[in-house]
N, C-alpha and C positions, 0 to 999 in steps of 0.2 A: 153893160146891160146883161140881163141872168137870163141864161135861155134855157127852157126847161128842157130837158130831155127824158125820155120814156124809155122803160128799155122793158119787154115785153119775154115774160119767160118764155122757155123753150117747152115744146110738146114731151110729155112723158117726167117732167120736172112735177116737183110741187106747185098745186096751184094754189095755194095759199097767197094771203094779199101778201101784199110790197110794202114793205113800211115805205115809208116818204119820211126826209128830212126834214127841220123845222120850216127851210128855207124853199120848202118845197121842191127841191131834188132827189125822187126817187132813186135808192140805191137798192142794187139786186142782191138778195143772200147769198154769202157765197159756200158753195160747196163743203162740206166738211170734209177733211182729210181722212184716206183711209189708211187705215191702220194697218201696218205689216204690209203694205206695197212693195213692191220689187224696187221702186225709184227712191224708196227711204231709206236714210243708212243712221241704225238705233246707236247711241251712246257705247256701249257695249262695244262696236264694233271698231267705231271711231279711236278708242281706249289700246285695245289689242292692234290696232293698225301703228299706235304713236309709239309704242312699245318694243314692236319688232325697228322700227326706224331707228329708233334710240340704239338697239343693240347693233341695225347694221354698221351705225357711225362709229359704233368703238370697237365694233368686230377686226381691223385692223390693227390697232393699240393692243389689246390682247392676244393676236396672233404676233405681235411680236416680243410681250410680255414671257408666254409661253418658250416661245424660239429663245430667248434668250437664257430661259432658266434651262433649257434643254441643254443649250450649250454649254452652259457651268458646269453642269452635273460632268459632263463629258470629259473637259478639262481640267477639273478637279479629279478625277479619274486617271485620264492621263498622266496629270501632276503626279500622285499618289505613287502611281507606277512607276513614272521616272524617277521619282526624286528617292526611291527606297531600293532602285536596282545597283547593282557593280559600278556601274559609270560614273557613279558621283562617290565612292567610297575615299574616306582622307588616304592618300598616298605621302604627302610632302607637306612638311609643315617650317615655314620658315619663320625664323627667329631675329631678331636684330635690335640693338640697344643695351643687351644685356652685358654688363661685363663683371657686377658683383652676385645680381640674380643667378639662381642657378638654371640654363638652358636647357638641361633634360628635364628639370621639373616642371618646367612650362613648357614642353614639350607632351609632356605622360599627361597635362592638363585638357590641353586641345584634344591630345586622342582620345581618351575618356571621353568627353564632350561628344565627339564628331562619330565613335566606333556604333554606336548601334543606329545613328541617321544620318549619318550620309552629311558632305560636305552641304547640300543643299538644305538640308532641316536641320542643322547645329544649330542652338541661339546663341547667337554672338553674343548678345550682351549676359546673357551668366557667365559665357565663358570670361569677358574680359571683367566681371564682377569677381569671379575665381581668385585670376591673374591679379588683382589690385589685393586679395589679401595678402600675398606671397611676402617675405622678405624683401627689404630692396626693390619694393615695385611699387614705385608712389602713383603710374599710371599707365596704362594698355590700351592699345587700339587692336582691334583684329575684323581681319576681312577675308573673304572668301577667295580664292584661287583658282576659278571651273576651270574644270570639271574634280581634279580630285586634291586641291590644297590648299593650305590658308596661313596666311602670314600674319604674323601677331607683331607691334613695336611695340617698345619696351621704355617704358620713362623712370631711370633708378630715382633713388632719394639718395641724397648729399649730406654722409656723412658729416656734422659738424661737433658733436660733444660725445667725450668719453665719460659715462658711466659706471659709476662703481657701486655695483647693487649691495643687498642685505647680506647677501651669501659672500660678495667680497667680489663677484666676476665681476670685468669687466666690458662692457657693448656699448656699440655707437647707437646713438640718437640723433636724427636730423631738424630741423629750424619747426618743424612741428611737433619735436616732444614724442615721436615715434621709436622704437624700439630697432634697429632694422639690423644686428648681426653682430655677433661678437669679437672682441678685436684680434685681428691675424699679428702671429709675428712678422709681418712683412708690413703692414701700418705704418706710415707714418703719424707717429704718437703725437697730442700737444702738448703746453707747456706744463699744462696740471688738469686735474680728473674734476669733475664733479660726482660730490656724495648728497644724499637725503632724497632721496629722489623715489616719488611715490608710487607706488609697485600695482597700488589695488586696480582694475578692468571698472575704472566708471569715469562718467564725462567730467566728475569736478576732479579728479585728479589731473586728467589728460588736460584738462585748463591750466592745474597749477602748473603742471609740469611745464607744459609752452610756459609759461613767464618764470621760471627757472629757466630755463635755456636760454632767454633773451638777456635775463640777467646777467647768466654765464657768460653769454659772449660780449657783452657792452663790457665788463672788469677784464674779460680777459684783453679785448684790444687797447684798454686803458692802462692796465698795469706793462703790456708790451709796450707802450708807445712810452710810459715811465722809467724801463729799463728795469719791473721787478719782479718781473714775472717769472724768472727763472729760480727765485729763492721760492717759489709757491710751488705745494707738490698737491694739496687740493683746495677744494673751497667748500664748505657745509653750507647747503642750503635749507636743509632740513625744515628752519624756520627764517624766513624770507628778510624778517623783522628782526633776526639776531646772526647777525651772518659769520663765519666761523673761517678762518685760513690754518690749515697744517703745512708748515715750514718744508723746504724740502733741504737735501745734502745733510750738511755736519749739523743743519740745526734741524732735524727731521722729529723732533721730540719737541720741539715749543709748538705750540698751538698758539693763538693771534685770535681773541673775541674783538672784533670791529662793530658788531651793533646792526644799525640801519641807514646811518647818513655818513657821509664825505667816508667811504669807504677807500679809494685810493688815497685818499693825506694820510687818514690813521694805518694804514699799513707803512705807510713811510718812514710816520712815527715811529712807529712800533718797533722795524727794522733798526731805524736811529738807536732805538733805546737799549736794544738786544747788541746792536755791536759793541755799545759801549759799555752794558754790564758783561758782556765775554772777556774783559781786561779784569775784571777783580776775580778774589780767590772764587766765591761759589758762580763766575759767571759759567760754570760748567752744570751746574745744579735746575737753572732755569727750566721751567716746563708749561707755563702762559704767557703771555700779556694780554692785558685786561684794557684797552683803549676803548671801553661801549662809553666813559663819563665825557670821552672827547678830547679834552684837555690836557691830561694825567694817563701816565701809563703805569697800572698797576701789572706788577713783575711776580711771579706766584716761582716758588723754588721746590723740588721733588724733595720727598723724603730719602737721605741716605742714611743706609743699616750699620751700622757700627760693629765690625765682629767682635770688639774686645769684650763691648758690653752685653752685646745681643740683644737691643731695643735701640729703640730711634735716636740719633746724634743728635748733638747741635744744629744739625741742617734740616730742621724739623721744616715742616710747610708754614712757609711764612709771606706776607704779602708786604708790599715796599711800593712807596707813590714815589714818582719823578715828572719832573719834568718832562716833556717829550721833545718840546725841541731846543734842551740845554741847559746851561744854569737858571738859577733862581736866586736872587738876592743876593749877587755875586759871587756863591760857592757851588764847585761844578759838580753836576749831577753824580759822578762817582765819587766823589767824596761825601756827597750823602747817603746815598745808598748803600758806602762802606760803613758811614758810623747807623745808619737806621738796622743793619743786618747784625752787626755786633749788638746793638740794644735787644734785636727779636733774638739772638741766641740767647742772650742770661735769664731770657725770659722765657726761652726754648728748656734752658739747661734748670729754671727752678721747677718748672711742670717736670721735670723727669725727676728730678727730685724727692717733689710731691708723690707721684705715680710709685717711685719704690717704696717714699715708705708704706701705700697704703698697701704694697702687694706685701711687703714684708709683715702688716698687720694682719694678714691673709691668710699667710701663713701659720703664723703665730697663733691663731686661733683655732686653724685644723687640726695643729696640733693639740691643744687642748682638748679638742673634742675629742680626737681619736681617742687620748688618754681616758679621755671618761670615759668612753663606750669604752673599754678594755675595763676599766674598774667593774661599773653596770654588769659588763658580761662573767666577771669572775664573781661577782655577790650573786647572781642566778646560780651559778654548779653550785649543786648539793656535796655538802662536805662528808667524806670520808671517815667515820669514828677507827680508830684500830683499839685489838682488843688488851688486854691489863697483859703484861709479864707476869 
């Protein structure tokens, strides 16, 4: 049930009517609020209150944000001072690994380095960047010593191929094709040198170079473990694809073109073919063999001077095929090669033949000319009249 209630303004209010609701429940106006009250609190104020709160919660975080940079500045400071005073200056510098490297040169390294900062502000790693260009230093470690030293170890490079440059010197080179020092009379030397070897400062050299030296050393432990390594006094690498051995001792003057494939058979060959042309008359004359066709060793012979004649012998440059590893058609290779050498002489001996007589026509002709320039020259002077008796 709805019970009406009346509610009866107060004395000194508005006396204006009540409205009444639909339902007939008078409801009383209510008071309008007054503006700028003591008990109001305006946006404005509410703003600046959440503000300062905000800053009190991080006012902590930033006092220690501050404390901490305060502290750096400090320590960096002290650092500064320590690390450039007496205390930390290089005193001792130890060395160890070296025994081809030279120790006072990595020595004057480090102090350079270390003389104007102090054992504590050296940069290790240029210095051991330094150290790795050196001779003989394929690697470096270096560490500090506090207060005033620092030790450097020392990883050589291993010697393995002797080099015989443009100029003719000789320097070892290790399994990277590196350069690392020239060779001492106290060396132990190996069986034979490596020539052709590329000099220019760029990375496709330093590539060919490594596979030269790889090359180098696979012939060299193949011809040792053959037993022939000892008649080899170098190897031309020069071109990878046409590989070249110079003889060494009594036969120091044949050269040996092997080519690119089965390099140790046709040296064997070749050897084969050279002992057994040393038993005829020109086996002293020899100055190649030619085994790049494989099969055949072509035998190339030097030219000797003749003093009677004073032009080229019969031992003119002539080239001869054999067998390499023996007869052929049941006649043995120096009996070929004895009548193949006697046919390239008469055929040595008619070109020389030929050659004088055309020098003699040579002659024969300058003299004629002379004669007529002597003729020519006496029909120019003006002749002489003398006067009548």
């Amino acid at each position: 049930m709805l019970r009406e209630q009346v509610i009866t303004p107060r004395a000194g209010r508005s006396g204006g009517a009540q409205k009444r609701g639909r339902a007939g429940v008078a409801t009383a106006q209510r008071p309008a609020a007054r503006r700028g009250g003591a008990g109001r609190t305006t946006p404005a104020r509410r703003s600046s209150g959440a503000t300062w709160r905000k800053v009190g919660a991080w006012a902590p975080t930033i006092a220690k944000v501050l404390l901490a940079v305060c502290a750096g500045v400090v320590v960096f400071h002290l650092y500064s001072v320590a690390s450039a005073s007496a205390f930390f200056a290089l005193r001792t510098v130890d060395v160890s690994g070296a025994s081809r490297a030279s120790e006072d040169r990595i020595k004057n390294i480090v102090q350079r380095a270390a003389g104007p900062a102090g054992v504590w502000r050296t940069d290790l790693d240029a210095v051991r960047a330094e150290l790795e260009r050196q001779p003989w230093v394929r690697a470096a470690a270096v560490a500090r010593v506090l207060p005033s030293g620092m030790r450097v170890r020392i990883t050589e490079r291993v010697p393995r191929v002797v080099v015989r440059t443009s100029a003719g010197r000789l320097t070892w080179v290790d399994d990277d094709g590196v350069i690392v020092g020239s060779v001492a009379p106290t060396d132990q030397m190996p069986a034979f040198f490596l020539h052709g070897w590329d000099e220019a400062e760029t990375s496709a050299a330093r590539a060919e170079n490594r596979q030269r030296v790889v090359k180098f050393l696979e012939l060299q432990h193949e011809w040792t473990t053959a037993g022939i390594a000892e008649r080899v006094s170098e190897i031309n690498l020069d071109d990878p694809q046409d590989v070249r051995v110079q003889l060494a001792g009594a036969d120091s003057q044949v050269e040996v073109r092997l080519g690119r494939d089965d390099l140790t058979k046709r040296l064997r060959q070749s050897l084969q073919a050279l002992d057994e042309q040393r038993q005829t008359p020109r086996g002293a004359l020899i100055s190649y063999i030619d085994m790049t066709q494989g099969k055949r060793a072509v035998i190339g012979f030097m030219r000797a001077q003749s003093s009677a004649l004073g032009s080229d012998s019969a031992g003119a440059t002539v080239e001869t095929t054999a067998q390499a590893a023996g007869a052929d058609n049941g006649t043995p290779m120096a009996k070929r090669m004895g009548n193949e050498t006697a046919a390239n002489a008469q055929r040595a001996h008619g070109d020389r033949a030929v050659r004088q007589r055309t020098t003699q026509k040579r002659e024969a002709a300058h003299v004629v000319e002379h004669a007529n320039e002597e003729r020519r020259g006496a029909a120019q002077r003006p002749r002489r009249v003398g006067k009548a008796g």
